[in-house]
Backbone bond lengths (Angstrom), bond angles and torsions (degrees), N, CA, C in turn:
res aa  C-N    CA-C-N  psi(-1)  N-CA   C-N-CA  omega(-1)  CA-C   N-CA-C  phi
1 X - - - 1.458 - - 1.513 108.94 -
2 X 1.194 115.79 124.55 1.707 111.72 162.73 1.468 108.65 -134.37
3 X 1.354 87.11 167.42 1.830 121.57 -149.06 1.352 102.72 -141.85
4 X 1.430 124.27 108.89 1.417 109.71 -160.86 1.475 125.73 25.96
5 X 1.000 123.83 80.32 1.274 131.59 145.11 1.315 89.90 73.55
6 X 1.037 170.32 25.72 1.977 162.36 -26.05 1.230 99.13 93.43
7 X 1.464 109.71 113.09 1.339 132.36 176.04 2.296 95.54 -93.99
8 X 1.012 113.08 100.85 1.530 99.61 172.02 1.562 108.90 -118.59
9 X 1.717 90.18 126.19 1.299 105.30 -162.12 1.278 123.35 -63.15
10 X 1.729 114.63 -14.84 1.473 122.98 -159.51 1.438 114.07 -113.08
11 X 1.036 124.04 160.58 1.948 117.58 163.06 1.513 107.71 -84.85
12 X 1.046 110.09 151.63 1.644 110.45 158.71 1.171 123.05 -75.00
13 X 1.182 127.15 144.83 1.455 139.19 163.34 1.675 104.17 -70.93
14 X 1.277 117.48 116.48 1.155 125.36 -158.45 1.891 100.42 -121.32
15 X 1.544 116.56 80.34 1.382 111.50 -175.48 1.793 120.94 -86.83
16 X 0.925 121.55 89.55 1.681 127.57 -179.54 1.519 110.18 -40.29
17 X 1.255 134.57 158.44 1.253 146.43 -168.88 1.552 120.06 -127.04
18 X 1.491 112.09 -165.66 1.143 112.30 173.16 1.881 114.82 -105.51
19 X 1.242 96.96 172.66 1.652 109.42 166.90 1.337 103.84 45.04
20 X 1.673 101.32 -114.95 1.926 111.53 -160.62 1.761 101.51 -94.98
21 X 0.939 98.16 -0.18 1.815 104.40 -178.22 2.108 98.90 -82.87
22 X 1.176 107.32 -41.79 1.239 96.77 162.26 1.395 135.85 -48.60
23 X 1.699 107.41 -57.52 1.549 109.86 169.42 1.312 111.78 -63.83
24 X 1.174 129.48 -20.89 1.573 119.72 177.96 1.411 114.78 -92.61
25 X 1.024 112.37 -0.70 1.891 110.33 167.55 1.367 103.76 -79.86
26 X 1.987 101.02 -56.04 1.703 89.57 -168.54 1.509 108.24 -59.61
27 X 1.219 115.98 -31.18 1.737 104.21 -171.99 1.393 114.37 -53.98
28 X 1.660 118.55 -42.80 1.266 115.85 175.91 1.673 119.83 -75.51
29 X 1.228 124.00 -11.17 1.041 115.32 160.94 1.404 128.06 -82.60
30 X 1.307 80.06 -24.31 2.489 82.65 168.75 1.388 98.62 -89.17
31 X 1.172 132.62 -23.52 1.730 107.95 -175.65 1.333 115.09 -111.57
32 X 1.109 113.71 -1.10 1.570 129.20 -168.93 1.577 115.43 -109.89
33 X 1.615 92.24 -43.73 1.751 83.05 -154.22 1.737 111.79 -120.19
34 X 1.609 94.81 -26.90 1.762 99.23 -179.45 1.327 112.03 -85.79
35 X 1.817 116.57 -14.36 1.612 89.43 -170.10 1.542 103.35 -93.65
36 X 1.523 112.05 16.42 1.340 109.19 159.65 1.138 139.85 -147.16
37 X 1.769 98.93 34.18 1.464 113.45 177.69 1.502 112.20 -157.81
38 X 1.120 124.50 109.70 1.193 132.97 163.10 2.036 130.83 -18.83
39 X 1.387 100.28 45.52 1.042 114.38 -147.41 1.879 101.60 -43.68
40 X 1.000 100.53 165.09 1.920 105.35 169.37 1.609 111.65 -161.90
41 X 1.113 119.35 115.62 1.373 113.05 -167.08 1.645 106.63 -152.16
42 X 1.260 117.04 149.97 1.423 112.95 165.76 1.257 116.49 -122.55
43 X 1.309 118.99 112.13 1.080 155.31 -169.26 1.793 117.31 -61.33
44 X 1.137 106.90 151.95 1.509 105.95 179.28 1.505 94.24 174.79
45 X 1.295 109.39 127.98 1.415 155.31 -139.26 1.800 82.76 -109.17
46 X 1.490 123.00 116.16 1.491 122.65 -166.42 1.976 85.29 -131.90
47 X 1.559 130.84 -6.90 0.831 108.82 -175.99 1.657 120.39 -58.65
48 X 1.459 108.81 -174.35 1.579 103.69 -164.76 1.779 107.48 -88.58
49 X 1.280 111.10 -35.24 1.459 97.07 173.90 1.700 109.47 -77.23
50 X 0.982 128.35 -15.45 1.598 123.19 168.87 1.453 101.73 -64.89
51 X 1.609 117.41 -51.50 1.809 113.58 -172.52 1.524 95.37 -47.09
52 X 1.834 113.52 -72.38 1.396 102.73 -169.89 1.240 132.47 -76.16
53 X 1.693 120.24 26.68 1.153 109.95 150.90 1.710 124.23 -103.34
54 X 1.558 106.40 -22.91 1.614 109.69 158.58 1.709 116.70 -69.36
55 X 1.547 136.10 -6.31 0.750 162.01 -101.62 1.877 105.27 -30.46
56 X 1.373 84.16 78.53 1.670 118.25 172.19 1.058 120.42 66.73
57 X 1.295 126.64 -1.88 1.544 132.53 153.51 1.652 124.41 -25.78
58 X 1.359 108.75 -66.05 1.675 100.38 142.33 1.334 126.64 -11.12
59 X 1.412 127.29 -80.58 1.206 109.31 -174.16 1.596 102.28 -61.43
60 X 1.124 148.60 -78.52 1.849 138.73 -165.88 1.201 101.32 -27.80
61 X 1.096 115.68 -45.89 2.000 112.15 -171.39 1.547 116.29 -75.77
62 X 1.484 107.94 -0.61 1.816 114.66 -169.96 1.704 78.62 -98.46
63 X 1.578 110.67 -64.69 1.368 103.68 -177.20 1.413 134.39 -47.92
64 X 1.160 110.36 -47.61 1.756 126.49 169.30 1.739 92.38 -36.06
65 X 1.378 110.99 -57.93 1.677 125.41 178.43 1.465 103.08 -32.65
66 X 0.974 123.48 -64.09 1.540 132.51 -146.10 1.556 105.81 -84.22
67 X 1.179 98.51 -17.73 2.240 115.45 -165.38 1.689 66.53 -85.26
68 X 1.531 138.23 -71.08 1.221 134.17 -140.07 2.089 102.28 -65.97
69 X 1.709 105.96 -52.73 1.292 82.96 -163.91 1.427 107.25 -123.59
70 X 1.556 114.23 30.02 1.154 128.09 146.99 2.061 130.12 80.98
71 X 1.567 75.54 13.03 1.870 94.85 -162.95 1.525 99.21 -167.47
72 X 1.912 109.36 104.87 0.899 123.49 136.90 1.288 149.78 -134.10
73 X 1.270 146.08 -153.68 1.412 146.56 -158.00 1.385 112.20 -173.24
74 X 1.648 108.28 114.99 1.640 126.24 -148.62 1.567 109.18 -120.73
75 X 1.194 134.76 77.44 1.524 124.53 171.71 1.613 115.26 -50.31
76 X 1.310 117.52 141.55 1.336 124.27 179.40 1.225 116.52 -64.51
77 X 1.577 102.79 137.06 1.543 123.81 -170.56 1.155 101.73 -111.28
78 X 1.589 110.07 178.19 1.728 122.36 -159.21 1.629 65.78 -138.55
79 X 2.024 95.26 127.03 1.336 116.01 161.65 1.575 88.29 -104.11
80 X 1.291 108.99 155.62 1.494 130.33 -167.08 1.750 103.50 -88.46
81 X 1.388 98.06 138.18 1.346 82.95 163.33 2.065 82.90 -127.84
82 X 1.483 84.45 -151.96 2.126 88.68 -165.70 1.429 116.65 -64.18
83 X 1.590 118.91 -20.43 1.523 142.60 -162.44 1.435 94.71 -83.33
84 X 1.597 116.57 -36.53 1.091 132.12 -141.13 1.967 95.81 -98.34
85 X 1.070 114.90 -42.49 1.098 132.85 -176.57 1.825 109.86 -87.48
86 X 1.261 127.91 -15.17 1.296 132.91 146.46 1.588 131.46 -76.13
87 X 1.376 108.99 -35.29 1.202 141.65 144.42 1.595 122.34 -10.47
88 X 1.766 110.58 -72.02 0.995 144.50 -124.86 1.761 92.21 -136.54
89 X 1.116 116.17 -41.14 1.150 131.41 174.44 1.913 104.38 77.63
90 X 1.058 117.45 33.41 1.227 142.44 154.35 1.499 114.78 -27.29
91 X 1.597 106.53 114.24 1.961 105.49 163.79 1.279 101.01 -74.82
92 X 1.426 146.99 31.07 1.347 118.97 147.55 1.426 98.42 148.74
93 X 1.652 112.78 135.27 1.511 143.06 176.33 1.314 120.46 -25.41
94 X 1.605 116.50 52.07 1.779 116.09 -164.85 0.977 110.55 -33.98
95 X 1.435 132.68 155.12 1.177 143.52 155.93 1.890 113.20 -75.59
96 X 1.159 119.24 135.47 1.445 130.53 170.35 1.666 111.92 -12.43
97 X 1.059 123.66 101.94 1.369 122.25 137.64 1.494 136.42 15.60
98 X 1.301 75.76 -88.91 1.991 104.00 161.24 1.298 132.04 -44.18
99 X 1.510 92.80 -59.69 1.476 112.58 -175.21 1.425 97.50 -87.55
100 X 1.183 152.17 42.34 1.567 151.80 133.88 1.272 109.20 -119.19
101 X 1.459 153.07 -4.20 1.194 169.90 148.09 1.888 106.71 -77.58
102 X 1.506 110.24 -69.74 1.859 87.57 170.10 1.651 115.52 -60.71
103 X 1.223 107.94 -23.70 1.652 103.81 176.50 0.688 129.31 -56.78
104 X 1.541 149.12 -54.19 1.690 147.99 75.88 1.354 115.63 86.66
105 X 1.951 80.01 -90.84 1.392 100.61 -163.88 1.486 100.54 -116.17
106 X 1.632 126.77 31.17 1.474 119.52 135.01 1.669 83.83 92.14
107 X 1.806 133.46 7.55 1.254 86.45 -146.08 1.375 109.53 -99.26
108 X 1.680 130.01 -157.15 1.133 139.63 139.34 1.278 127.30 -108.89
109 X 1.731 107.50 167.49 1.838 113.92 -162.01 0.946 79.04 -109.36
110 X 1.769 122.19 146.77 1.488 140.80 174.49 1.657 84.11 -126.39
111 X 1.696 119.73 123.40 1.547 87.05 165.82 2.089 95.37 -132.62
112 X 1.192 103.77 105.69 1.394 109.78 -166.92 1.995 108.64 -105.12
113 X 1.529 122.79 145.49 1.541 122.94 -163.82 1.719 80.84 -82.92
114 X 1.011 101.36 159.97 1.610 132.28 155.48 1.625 124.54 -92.65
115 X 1.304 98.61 87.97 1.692 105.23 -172.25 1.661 112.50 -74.76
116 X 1.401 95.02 112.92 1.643 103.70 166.57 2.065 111.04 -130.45
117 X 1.470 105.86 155.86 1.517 118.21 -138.00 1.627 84.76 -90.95
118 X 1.309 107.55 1.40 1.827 90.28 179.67 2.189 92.77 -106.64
119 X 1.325 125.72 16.03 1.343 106.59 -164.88 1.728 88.90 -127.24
120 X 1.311 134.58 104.99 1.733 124.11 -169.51 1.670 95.22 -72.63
121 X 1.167 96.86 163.47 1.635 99.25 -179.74 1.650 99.08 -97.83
122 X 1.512 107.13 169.36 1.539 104.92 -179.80 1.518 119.94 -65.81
123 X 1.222 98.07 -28.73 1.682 103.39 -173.95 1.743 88.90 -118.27
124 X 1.758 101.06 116.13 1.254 105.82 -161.36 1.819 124.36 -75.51
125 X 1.255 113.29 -39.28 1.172 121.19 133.35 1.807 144.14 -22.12
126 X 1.372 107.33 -32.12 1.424 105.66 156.87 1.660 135.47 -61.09
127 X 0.743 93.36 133.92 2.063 80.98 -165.34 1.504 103.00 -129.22
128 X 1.504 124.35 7.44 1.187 123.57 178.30 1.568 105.97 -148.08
129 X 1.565 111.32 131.02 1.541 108.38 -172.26 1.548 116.70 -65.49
130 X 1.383 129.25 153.76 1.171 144.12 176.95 1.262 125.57 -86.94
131 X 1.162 147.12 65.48 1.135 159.69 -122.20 2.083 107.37 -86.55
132 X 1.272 141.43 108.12 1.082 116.01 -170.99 1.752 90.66 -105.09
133 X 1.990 103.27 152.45 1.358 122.66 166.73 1.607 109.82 -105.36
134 X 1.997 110.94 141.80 1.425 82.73 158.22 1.369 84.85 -142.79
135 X 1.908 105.08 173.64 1.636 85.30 177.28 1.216 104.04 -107.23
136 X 1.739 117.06 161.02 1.242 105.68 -163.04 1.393 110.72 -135.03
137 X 1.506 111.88 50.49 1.596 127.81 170.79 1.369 111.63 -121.86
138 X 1.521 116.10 147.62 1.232 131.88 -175.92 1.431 112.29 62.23
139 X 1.492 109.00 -124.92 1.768 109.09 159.42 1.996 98.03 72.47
140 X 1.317 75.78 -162.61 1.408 86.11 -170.34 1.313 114.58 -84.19
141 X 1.664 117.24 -2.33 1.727 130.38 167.22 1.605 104.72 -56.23
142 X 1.625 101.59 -50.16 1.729 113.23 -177.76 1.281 127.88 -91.10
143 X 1.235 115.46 24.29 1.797 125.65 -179.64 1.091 119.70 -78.93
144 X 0.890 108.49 164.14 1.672 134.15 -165.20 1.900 104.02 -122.52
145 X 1.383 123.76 109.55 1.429 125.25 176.58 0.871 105.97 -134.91
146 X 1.645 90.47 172.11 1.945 100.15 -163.99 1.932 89.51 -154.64
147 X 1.285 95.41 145.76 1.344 100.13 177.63 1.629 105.06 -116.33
148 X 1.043 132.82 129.60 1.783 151.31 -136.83 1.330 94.95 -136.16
149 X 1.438 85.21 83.90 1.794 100.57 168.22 1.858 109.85 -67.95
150 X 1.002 113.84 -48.22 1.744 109.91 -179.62 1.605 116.33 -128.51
151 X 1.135 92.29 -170.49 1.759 97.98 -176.97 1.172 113.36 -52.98
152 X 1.506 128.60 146.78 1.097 137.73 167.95 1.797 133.18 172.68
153 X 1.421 122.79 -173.55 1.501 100.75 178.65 1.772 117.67 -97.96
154 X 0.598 103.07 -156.64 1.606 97.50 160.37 1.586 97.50 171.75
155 X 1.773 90.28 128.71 1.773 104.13 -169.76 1.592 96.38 -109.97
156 X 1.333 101.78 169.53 1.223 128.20 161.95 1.385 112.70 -94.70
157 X 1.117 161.85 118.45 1.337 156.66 156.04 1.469 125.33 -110.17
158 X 1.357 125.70 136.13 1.170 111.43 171.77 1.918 102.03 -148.02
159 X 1.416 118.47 128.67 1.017 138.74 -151.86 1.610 104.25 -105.20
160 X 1.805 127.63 92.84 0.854 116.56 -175.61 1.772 123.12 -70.54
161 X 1.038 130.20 143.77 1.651 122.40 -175.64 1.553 103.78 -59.37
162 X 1.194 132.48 0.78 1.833 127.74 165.67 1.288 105.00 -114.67
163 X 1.336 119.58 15.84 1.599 107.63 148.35 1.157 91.33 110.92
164 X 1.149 136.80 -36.37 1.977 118.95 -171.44 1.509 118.46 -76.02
165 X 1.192 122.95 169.51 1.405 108.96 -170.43 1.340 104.01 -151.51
166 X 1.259 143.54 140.06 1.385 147.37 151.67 1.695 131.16 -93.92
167 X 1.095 90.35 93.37 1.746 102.18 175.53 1.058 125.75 -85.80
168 X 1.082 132.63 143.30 1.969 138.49 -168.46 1.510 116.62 -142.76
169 X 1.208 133.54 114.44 1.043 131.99 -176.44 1.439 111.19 -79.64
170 X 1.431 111.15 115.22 1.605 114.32 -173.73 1.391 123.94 -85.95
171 X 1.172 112.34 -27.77 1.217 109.54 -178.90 1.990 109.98 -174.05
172 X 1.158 123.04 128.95 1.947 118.68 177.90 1.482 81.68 -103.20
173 X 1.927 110.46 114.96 1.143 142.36 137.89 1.751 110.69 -55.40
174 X 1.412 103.88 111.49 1.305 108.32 156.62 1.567 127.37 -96.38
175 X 1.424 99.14 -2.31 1.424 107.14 170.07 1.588 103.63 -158.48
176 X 1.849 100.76 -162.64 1.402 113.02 177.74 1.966 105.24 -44.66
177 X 1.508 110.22 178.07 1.224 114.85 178.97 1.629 108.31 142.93
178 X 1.225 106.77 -171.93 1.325 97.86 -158.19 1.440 97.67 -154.44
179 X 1.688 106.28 143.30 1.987 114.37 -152.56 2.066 85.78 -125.36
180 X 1.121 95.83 162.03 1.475 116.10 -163.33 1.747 120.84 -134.84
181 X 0.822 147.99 11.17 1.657 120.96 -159.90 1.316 108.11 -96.63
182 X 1.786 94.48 157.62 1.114 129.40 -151.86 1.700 101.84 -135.21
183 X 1.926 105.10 162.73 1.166 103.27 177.42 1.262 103.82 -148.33
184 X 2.016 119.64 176.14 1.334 118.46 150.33 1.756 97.92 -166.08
185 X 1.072 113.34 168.80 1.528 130.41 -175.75 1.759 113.35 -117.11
186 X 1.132 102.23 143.20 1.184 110.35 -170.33 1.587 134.14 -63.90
187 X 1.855 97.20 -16.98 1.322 141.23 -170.67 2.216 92.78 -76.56
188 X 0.801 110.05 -36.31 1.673 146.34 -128.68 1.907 76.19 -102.40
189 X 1.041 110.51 -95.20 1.347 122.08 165.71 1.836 136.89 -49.23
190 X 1.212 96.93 -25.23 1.462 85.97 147.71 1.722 115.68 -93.52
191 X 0.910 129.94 1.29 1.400 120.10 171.30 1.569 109.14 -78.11
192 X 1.572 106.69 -33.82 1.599 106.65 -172.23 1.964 98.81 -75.10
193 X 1.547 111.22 -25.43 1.353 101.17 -174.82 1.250 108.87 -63.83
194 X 1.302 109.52 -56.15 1.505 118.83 160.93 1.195 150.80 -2.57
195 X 1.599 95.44 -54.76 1.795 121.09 178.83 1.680 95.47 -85.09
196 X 1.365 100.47 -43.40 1.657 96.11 -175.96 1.155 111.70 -57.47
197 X 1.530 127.12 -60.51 1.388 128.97 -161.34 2.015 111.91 -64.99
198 X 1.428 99.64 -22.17 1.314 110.35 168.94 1.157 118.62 -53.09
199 X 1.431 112.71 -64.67 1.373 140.17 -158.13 1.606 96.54 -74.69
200 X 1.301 125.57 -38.39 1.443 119.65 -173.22 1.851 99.77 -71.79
201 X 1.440 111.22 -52.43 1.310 94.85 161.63 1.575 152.02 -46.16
202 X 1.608 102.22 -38.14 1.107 132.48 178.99 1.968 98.75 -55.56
203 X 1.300 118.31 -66.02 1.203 135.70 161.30 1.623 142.83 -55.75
204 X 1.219 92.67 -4.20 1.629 133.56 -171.71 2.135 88.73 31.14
205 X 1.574 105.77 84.70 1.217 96.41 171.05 1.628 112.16 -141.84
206 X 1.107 139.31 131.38 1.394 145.90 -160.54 2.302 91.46 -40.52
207 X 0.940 106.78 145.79 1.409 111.94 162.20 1.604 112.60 -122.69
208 X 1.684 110.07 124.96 1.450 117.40 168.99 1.579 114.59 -129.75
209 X 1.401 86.60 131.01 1.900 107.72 174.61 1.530 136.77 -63.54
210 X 0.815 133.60 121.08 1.324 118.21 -161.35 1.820 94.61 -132.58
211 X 1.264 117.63 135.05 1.443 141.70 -143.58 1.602 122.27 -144.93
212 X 1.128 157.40 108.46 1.515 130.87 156.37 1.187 105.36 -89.82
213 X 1.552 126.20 87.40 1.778 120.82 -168.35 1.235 92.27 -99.09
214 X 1.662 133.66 -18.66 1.332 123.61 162.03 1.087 119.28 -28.36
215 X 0.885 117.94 -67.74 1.320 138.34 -148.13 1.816 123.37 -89.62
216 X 1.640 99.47 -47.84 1.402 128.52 -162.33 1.626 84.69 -128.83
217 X 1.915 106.43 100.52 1.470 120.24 -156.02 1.494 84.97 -110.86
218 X 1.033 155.55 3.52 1.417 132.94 -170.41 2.146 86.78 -140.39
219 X 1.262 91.84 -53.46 1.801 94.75 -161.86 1.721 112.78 -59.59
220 X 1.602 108.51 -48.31 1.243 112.85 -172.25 1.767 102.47 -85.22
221 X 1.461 117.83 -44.59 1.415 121.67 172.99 1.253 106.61 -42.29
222 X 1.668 141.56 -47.82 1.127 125.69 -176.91 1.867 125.00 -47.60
223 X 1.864 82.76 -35.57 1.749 75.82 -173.75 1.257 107.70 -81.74
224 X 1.626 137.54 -29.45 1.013 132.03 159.45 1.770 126.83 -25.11
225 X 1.344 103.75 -66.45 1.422 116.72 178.77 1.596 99.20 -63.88
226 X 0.939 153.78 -31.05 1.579 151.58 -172.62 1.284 96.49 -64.72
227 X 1.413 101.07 -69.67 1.530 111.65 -166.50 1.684 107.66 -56.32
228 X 1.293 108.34 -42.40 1.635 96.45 -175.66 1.683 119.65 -73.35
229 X 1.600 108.59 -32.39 1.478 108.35 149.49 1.231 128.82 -65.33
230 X 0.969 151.91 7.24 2.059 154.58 173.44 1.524 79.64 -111.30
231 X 1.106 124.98 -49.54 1.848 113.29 -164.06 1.918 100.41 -57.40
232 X 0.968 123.33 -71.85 1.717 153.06 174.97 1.089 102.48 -25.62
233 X 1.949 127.31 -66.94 1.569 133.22 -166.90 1.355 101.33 -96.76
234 X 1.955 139.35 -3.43 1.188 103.69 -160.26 1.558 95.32 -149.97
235 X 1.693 102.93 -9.14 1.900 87.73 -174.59 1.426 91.24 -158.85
236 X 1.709 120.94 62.71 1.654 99.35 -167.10 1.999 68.68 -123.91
237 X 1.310 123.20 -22.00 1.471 134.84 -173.25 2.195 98.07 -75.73
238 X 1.379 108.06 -47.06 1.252 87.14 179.84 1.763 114.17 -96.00
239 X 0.884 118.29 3.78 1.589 131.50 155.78 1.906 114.70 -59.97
240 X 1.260 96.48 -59.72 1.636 98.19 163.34 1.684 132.11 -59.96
241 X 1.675 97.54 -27.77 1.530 93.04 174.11 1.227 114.91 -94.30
242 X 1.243 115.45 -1.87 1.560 111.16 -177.03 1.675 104.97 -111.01
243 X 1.164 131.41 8.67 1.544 145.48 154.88 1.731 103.94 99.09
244 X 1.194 127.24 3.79 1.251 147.02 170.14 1.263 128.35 -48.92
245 X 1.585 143.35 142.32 1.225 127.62 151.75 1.623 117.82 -120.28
């Protein structure tokens, strides 16, 4: 396939969507992209009655795709909620799209504007786009909930593999209500520091952290302390030469 004069060695991972995101891919691919590029892509069908009839295998096998040839392109999907799954007549409340595809492949969301001189920005004075990071493993994509019809406790537990264990009492339900946990690894989070601190270099653009360690003393503090250790031993030297903070 070539693309200006661009020999590219790979196909795209070509992931289909839901609703009006469908008709607007094919349109841009018939008016946009095939009558002047040799398109090549492998395809995989991410809409929602395809997920629940592979029962979501599709998406792992689009991702597995993308780990293999390193470049794809995802129209927006409809994660289900209960309306959605009556709807649709759905065996069961898929989990996100997204969030089983960045899970995958470890990744992070960069979501930055595209500055052009005919569009003013809101705050007129800005003259360089603002780029937002988030990370997008575990979290509340990968939780585990429970809805708490009556009274009761609800622990925290965690079961070390040499036998000790730490339990926490989260909360005595005196009635209905609703239980939550969540996770992430440390492995997990330095990769997202990683991409960030790259990418701010890559872009030569100041990078800032944003945290509730007030509050959230072990969960959010972890990424804090990560990030300020990878900053310190591994990129606080090319931050200074490139005029950055």
């Amino acid at each position: 396939m070539k693309l200006g004069g661009i020999t590219m060695k790979n196909p795209v991972v070509e992931m289909d969507g839901d609703e009006m995101t469908r008709v607007l891919w094919r349109a841009i691919k018939d008016e946009l992209i095939l009558p002047f590029v040799d398109l090549k892509t492998e395809y995989y069908d991410l809409s929602l009655p395809n997920r629940d009839c592979t029962d979501d295998s599709v998406t792992v096998e689009a991702a597995e795709a993308i780990k293999k040839y390193r470049v794809g392109v995802k129209c927006a999907t409809v994660t289900p909620n209960a309306e959605r799954v009556e709807e649709y007549k759905l065996k069961k409340m898929w989990k996100s799209p997204n969030a089983t595809i960045r899970g995958i492949l470890d990744g992070t969301v960069f979501r930055t504007p595209i500055v052009t001189s005919r569009i003013s920005p809101a705050v007129r004075n800005w003259k360089k786009p603002i780029t937002i990071a988030r990370h997008a493993y575990g979290d509340v994509y990968m939780n585990t909930e429970h809805r708490v019809t009556g009274p009761g406790k609800a622990e925290l537990l965690f079961s070390y593999e040499n036998g000790e264990e730490f339990r926490q009492t989260i909360f005595d339900f005196k009635g209905p209500g609703m239980l939550q946990g969540q996770y992430n690894t440390d492995d997990s989070v330095r990769s997202f520091a990683r991409a960030c601190f790259e990418y701010a270099l890559s872009q030569k653009q100041d990078l800032w952290f944003s945290a509730k360690d007030t509050v959230s003393k072990e969960y959010d503090q972890a990424f804090k302390l990560i990030f300020e250790d990878m900053f310190e031993t591994e990129y606080r030297r090319g931050f200074d030469e490139n005029g950055i903070k």
